[in-house]
C-alpha positions in Angstrom: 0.0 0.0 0.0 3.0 2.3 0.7 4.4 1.7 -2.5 1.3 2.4 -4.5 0.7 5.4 -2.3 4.7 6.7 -3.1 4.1 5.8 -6.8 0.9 8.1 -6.9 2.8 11.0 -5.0 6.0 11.2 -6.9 3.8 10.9 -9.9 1.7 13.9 -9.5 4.7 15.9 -8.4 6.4 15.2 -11.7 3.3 16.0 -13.4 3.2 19.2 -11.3 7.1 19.9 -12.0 6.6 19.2 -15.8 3.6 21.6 -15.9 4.8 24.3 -14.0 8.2 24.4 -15.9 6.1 24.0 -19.3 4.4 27.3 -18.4 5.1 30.5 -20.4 6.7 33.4 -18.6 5.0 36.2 -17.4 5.9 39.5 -17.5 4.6 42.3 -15.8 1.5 43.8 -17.4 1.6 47.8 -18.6 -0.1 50.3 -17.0 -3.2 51.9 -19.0 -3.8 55.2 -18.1 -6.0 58.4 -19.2 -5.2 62.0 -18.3 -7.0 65.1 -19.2 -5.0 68.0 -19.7 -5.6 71.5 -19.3 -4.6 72.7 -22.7 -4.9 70.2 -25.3 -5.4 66.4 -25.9 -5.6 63.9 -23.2 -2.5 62.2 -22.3 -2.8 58.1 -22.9 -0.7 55.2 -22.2 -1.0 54.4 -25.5 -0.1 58.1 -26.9 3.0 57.1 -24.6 3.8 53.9 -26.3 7.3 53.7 -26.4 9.1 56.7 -24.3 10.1 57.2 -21.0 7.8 58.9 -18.9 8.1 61.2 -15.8 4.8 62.2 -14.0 5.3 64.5 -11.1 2.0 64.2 -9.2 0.9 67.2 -6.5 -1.4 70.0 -5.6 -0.9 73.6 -6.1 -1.4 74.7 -3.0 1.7 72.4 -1.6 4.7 74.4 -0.3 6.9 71.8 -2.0 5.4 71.7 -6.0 7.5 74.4 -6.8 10.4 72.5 -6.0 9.0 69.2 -7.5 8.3 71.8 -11.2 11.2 73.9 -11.6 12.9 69.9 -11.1 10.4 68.8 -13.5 11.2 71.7 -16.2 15.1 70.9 -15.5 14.6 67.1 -16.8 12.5 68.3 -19.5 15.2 70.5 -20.8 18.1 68.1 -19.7 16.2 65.3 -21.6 14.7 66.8 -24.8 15.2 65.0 -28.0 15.8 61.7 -25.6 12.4 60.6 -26.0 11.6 61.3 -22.1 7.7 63.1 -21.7 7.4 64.9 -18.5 4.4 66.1 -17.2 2.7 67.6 -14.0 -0.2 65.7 -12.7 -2.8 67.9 -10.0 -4.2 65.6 -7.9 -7.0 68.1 -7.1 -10.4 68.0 -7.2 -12.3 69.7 -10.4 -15.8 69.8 -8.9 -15.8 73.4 -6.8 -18.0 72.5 -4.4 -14.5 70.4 -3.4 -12.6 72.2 -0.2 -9.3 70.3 -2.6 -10.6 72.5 -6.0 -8.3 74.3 -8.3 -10.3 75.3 -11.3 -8.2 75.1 -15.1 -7.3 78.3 -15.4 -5.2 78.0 -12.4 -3.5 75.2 -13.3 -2.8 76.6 -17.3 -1.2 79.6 -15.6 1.0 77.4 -13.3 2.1 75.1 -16.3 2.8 78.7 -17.9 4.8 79.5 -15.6 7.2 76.6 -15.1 6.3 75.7 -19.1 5.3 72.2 -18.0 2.2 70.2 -19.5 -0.3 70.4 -16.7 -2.7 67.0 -16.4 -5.5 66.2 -14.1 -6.4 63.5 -12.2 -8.7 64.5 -10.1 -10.2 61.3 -8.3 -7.0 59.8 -8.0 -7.6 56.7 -10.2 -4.2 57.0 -11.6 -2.5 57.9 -8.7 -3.6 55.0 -6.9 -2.6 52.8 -9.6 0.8 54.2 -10.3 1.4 53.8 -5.9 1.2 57.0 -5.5 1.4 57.4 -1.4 1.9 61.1 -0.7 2.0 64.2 -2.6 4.5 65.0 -3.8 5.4 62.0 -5.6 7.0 61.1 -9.3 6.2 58.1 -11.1 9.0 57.4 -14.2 7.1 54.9 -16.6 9.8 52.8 -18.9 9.5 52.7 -22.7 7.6 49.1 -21.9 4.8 51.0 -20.3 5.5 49.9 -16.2 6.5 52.0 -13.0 10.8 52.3 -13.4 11.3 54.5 -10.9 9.2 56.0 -8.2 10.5 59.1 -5.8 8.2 59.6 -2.8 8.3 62.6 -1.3 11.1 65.6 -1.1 13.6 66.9 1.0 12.6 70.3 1.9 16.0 71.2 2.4 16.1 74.0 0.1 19.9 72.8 -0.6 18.8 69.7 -1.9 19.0 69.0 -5.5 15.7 67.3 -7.1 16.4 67.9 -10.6 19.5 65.7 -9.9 18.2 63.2 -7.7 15.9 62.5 -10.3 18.1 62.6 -13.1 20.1 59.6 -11.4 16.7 57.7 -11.4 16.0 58.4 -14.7 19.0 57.4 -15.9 19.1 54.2 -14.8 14.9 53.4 -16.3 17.2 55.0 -20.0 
């Protein structure tokens, strides 16, 4: 009875073994993903297809976003012609009955300003998706379409560097 029993074991494990190994390889799915932007065409994943992308989420209002955008512009002018996207993402609410409202016009005149492409996502169904924790937060998408790089946060000493701690992360996502 042992024997039978062992037989029936070791054969199901093999079977197991064989099937498991005979199994393709996964890899990680892309993200899909739909912003609106302030001033002109919504910003897709598949618009995206195939460059590196940097998506600094915040809030206006935050002490720290200017920080996080003049960073932001700095990569987008250190980058250019690379195929690297970068892009501001509010994380603010676009109803106004919202105490966490900032209204388009605010929002176009602070992409102005830092001459950043401004995108919404407003109920934080990106966000969410992308890990985003805390505000501010930057999300570097590979030319595959999944999260490279992810910096949480910033150092509000005003003698650190963003611009070149992101850089370094970028770098190694090129």
């Amino acid at each position: 009875m042992r024997t039978i029993i062992f037989r029936m074991f070791f054969t199901i494990a093999m079977m197991s073994a064989m099937a498991i190994s005979a199994s393709p390889k996964t890899t990680p799915q892309s993200l899909e993903f739909s912003f609106r932007a302030v001033d002109g065409p919504a910003v897709t994943s598949e618009s995206l297809r195939g460059q590196v992308v940097v998506f600094g989420f915040g809030a206006s209002w935050l002490p720290l976003t200017r920080t996080q955008m003049e960073g932001l512009k700095k990569i987008a002018d250190q980058y250019a012609g690379r195929g690297v996207a970068v892009y501001w993402v509010s994380t603010e609410s676009d109803s106004a009955k919202s105490k966490n409202f900032a209204d388009d016009n605010q929002l176009r005149e602070l992409g102005r300003k830092y001459k950043l492409t401004v995108l919404r996502d407003p109920d934080g169904s990106v966000s969410k998706r992308l890990g985003v924790d805390q505000l501010p937060c930057t999300i570097i998408i590979n030319k595959q379409g999944q999260v490279g790089a992810t910096l949480s946060g910033m150092d509000p000493n005003p003698n650190s560097d963003f611009a070149k701690q992101l850089a370094a992360s970028l770098n190694k996502v090129l």
